[in-house]
LOGUZA-465766 format. One record per residue (C-alpha): residue number from 1; residue in three letters; x, y, z. Coordinates in pm, 1 decimal. Layout:
BEGIN
<NUM,'ALA',<X,Y,Z>>;
...
end
This chain:
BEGIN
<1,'UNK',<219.7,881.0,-141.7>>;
<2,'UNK',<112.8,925.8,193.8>>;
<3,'UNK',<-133.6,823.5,482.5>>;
<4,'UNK',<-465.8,996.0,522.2>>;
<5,'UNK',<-680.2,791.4,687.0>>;
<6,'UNK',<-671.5,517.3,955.6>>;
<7,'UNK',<-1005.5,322.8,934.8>>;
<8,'UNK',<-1050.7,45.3,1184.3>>;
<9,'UNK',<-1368.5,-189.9,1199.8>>;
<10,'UNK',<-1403.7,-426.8,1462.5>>;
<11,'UNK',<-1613.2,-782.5,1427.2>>;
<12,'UNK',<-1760.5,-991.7,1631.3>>;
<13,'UNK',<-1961.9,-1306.3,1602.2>>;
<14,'UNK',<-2332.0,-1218.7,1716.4>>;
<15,'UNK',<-2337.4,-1509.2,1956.0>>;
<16,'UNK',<-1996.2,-1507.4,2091.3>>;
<17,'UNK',<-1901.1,-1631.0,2434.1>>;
<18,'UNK',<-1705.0,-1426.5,2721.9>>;
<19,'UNK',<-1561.6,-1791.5,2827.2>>;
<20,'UNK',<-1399.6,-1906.3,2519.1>>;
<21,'UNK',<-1040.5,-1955.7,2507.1>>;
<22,'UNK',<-1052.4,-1919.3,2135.8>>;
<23,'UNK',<-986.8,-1544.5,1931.6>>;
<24,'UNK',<-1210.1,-1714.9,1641.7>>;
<25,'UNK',<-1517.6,-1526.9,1759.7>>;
<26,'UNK',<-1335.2,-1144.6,1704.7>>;
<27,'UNK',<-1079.3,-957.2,1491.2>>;
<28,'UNK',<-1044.6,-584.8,1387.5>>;
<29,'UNK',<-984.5,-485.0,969.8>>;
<30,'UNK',<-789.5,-216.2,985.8>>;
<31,'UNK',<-782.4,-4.9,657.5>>;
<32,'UNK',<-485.8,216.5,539.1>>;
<33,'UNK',<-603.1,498.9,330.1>>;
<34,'UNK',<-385.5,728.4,89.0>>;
<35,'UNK',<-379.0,1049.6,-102.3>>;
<36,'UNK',<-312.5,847.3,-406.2>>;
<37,'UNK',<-625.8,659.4,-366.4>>;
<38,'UNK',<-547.2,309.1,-244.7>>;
<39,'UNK',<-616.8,145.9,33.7>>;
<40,'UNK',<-434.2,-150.0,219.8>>;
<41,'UNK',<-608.0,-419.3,439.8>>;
<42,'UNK',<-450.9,-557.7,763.5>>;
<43,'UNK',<-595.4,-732.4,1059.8>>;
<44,'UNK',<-419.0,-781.2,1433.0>>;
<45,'UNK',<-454.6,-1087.4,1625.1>>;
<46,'UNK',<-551.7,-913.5,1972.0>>;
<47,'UNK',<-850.7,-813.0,2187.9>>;
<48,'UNK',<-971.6,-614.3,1860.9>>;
<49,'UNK',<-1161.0,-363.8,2150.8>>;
<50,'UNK',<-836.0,-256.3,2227.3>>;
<51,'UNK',<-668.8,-267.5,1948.8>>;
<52,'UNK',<-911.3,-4.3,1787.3>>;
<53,'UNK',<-866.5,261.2,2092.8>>;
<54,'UNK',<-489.5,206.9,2053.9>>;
<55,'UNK',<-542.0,310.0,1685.4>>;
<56,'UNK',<-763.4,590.7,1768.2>>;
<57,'UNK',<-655.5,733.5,2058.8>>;
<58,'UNK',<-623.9,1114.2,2078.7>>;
<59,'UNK',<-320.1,1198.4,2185.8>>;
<60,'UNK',<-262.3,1455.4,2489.2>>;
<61,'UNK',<115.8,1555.3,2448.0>>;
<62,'UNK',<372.1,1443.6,2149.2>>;
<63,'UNK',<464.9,1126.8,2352.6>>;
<64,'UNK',<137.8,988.4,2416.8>>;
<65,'UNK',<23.7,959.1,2027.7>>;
<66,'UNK',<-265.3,757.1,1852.0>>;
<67,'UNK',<-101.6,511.1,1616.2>>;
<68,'UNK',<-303.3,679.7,1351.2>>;
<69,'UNK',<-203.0,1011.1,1509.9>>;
<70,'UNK',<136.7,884.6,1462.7>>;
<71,'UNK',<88.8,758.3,1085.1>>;
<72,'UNK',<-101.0,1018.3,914.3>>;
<73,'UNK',<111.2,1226.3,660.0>>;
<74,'UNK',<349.6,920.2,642.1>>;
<75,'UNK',<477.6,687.6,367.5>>;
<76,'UNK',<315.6,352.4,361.9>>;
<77,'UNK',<588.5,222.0,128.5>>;
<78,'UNK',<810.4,170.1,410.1>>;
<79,'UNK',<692.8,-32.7,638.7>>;
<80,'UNK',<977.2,-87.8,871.9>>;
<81,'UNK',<996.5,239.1,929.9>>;
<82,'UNK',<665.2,276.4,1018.3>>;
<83,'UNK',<687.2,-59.4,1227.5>>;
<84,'UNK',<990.7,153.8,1433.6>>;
<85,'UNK',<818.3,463.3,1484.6>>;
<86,'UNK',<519.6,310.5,1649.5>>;
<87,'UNK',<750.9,92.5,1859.1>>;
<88,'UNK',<1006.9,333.6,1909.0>>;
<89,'UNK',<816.9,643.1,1978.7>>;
<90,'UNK',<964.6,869.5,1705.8>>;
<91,'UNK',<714.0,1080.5,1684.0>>;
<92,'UNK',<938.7,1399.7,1830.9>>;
<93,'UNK',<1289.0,1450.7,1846.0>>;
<94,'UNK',<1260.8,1406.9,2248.4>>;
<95,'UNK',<1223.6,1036.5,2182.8>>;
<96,'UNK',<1558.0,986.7,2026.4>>;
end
């Protein structure tokens, strides 16, 4: 099984305000697709704004990856791996 698809969807109360202190009025669904057809659901608990362009980012050079740049073509059954890649940088040998 692998990753094909990074989907990320970003809400926001209609009537939210700038001033709050409170992260009630946002989150971001993000939405793991495969090649085997399923699909896992995940939120983050940050600005969702940038969470999204962290996600989608096009990368300009092999350290400077999109998460989902970074995930596509991997297995989602392992996800402390994943977790260490994104953290970690493992997306070339030059980060080892």
């Amino acid at each position: 099984m692998k990753i094909t698809e990074i989907e990320t969807h970003v809400l926001l109360v209609p009537d939210y305000d700038r001033d709050a202190c409170s992260s009630a009025q946002d989150d971001i669904v993000v939405l793991v697709h495969t090649d085997d057809g399923i699909t896992g659901i995940g939120e983050v608990d940050t600005n969702p704004v940038v969470a999204k362009a962290m996600i989608n980012a096009p990368g300009t050079h092999v350290l400077g990856l999109g998460l989902e740049e970074m995930l596509i073509g991997e297995d989602p059954r392992n996800p402390e791996a994943l977790w260490e890649k994104m953290y970690t940088c493992f997306a070339c040998n030059s980060c080892r």
